[in-house]
VMD Tcl script that draws the C-alpha trace (Angstrom):
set ca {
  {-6.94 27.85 1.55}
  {-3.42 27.85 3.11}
  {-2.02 25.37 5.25}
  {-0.43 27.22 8.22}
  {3.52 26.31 8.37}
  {3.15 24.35 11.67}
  {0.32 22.31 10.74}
  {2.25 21.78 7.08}
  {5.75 20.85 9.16}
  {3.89 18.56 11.64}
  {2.12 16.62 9.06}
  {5.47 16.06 7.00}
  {7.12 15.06 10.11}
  {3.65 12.44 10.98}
  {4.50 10.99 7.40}
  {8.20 10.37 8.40}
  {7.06 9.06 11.89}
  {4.84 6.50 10.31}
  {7.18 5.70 7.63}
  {10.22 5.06 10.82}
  {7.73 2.92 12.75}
  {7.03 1.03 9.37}
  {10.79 0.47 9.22}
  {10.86 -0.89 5.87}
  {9.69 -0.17 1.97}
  {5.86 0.28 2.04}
  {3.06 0.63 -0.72}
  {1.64 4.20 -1.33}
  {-1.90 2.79 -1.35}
  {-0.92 1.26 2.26}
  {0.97 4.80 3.49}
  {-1.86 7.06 2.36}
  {-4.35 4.35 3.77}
  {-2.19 4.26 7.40}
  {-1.51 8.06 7.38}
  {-5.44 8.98 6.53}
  {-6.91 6.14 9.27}
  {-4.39 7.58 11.54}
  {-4.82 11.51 10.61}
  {-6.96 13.93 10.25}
  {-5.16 14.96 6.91}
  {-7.17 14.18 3.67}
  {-5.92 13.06 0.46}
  {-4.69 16.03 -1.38}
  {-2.76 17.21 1.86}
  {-1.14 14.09 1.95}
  {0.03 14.15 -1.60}
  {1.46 17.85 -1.14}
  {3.17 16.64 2.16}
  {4.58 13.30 -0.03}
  {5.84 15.88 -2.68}
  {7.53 17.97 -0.16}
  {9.18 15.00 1.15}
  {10.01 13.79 -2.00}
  {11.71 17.02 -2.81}
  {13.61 17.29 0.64}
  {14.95 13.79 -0.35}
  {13.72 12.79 2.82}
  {11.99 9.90 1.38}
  {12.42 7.52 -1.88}
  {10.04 6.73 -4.26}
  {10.43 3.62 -6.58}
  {8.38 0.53 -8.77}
  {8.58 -2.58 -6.82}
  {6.93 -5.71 -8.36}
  {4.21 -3.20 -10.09}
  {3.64 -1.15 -7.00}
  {4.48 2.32 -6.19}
  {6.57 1.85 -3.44}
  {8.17 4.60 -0.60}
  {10.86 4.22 1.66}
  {12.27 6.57 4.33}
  {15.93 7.74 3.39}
  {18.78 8.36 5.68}
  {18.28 12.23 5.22}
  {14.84 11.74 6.18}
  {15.76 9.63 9.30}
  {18.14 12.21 10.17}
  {15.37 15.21 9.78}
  {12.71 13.18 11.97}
  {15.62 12.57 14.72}
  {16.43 16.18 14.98}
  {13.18 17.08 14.84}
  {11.01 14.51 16.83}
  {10.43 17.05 19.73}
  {8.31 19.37 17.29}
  {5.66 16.91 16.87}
  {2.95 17.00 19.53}
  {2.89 14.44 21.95}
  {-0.75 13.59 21.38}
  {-0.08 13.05 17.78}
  {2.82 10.28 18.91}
  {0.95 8.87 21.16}
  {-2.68 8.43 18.61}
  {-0.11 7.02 16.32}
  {1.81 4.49 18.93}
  {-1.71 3.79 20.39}
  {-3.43 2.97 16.79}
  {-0.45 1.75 14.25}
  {-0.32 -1.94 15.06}
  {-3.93 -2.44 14.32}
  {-4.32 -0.22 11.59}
  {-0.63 -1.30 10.14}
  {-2.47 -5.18 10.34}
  {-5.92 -4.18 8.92}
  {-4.30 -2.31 5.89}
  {-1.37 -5.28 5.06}
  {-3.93 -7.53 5.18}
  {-6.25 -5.49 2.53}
  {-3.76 -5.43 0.10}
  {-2.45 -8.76 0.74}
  {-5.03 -9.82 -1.78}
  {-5.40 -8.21 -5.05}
  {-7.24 -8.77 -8.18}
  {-8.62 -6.33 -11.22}
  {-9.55 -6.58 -15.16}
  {-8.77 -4.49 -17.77}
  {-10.69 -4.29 -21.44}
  {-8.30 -5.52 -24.08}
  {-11.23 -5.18 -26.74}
  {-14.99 -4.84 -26.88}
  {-15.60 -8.19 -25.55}
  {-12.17 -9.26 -23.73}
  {-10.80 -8.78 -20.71}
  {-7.35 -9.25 -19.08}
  {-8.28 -10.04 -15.31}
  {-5.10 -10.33 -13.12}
  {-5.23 -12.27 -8.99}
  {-2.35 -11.59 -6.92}
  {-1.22 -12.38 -3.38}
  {1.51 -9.71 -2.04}
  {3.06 -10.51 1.05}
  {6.33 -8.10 2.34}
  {6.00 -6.09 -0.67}
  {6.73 -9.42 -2.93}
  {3.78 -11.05 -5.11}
  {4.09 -14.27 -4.31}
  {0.86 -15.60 -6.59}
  {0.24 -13.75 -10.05}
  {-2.61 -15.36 -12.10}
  {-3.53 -13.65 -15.70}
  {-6.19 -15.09 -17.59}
  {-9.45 -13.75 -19.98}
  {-12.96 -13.32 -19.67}
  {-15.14 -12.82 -22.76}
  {-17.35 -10.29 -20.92}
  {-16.94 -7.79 -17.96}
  {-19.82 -9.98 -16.48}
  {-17.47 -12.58 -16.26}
  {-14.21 -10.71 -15.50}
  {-16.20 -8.98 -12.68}
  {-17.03 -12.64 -11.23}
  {-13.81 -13.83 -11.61}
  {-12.45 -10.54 -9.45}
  {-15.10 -11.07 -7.07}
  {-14.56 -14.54 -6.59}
  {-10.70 -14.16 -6.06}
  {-11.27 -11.60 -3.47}
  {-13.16 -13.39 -1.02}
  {-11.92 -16.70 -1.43}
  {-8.04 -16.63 -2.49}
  {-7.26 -18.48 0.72}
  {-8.95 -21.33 -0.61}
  {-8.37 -20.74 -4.48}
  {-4.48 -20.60 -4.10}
  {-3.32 -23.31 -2.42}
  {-5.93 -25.62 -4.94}
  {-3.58 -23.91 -7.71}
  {-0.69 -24.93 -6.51}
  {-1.53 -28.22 -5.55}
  {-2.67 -29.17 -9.37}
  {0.32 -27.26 -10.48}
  {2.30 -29.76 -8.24}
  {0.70 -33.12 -9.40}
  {2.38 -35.27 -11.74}
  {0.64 -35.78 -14.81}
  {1.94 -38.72 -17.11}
  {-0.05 -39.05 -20.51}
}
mol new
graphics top color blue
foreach p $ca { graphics top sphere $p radius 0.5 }
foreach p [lrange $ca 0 end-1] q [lrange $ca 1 end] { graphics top cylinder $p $q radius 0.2 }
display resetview
């Protein structure tokens, strides 16, 4: 099924709306999680609007510390400026209404991060990060001998990193002597 050109050109110019109000490099996991919370536009629609976009040159795509990052170009600031007045009010205004919370909920989602990955049968790599503007700040690698364990250990650093990190750093701060 065909998206009809207005719905397709609103949509694009939703993406670059969210992307100004962002105002800075973002995460595709956090776009595609802002634009879909905000929208009614699904994930495949959202990856053919990207592409388009992507195309136009309106927006950037890049690897920043591991993560797929996008960023809104000048051309695409320039498009969404001479354009703004095509996008239906009630669209701006769900956005405006909505994006501070959602924005907040989804930053603080991926703030914390942690996954494994089978090296061999038995082993696992399992990797805890804390991202904060786009930056890990906190990268922990370390194995598990099962995915029992490497599960845990993801588990674990998911819901309690706020207290896990800061008892890192503190023994990685103390002065050993032998």
């Amino acid at each position: 099924m065909a998206i009809p050109s207005e719905k397709f050109a609103d949509n694009k110019l939703l993406i670059l709306y969210i992307l100004q109000k962002i105002n800075h490099p973002v995460t595709y996991k956090e776009l595609l999680e802002l634009v879909i919370s905000i929208s009614d536009m699904n994930y495949f629609d959202f990856q053919q609007f990207l592409q388009e976009l992507l195309d136009d040159t309106f927006i950037l795509e890049y690897i920043q510390n591991d993560n797929e990052t996008i960023e809104l170009t000048d051309e695409g600031r320039n498009a969404l400026n001479l354009t703004i007045d095509m996008l239906p009010g009630i669209i701006k205004l769900k956005v405006d209404s909505s994006f501070k919370e959602e924005y907040s909920k989804i930053k603080d989602e991926f703030s914390v991060f942690a996954k494994y990955t089978p090296i061999s049968e038995n082993n696992f790599t399992v990797n805890c990060k804390i991202i904060e503007n786009n930056q890990t700040i906190f990268n922990l690698e370390t194995f598990a001998s099962s995915s029992e364990h490497a599960k845990e250990m993801v588990n674990n650093w998911n819901k309690n990193a706020e207290k896990i990190y800061p008892s890192i750093l503190k023994i990685l701060s103390e002065n050993y002597e032998d």
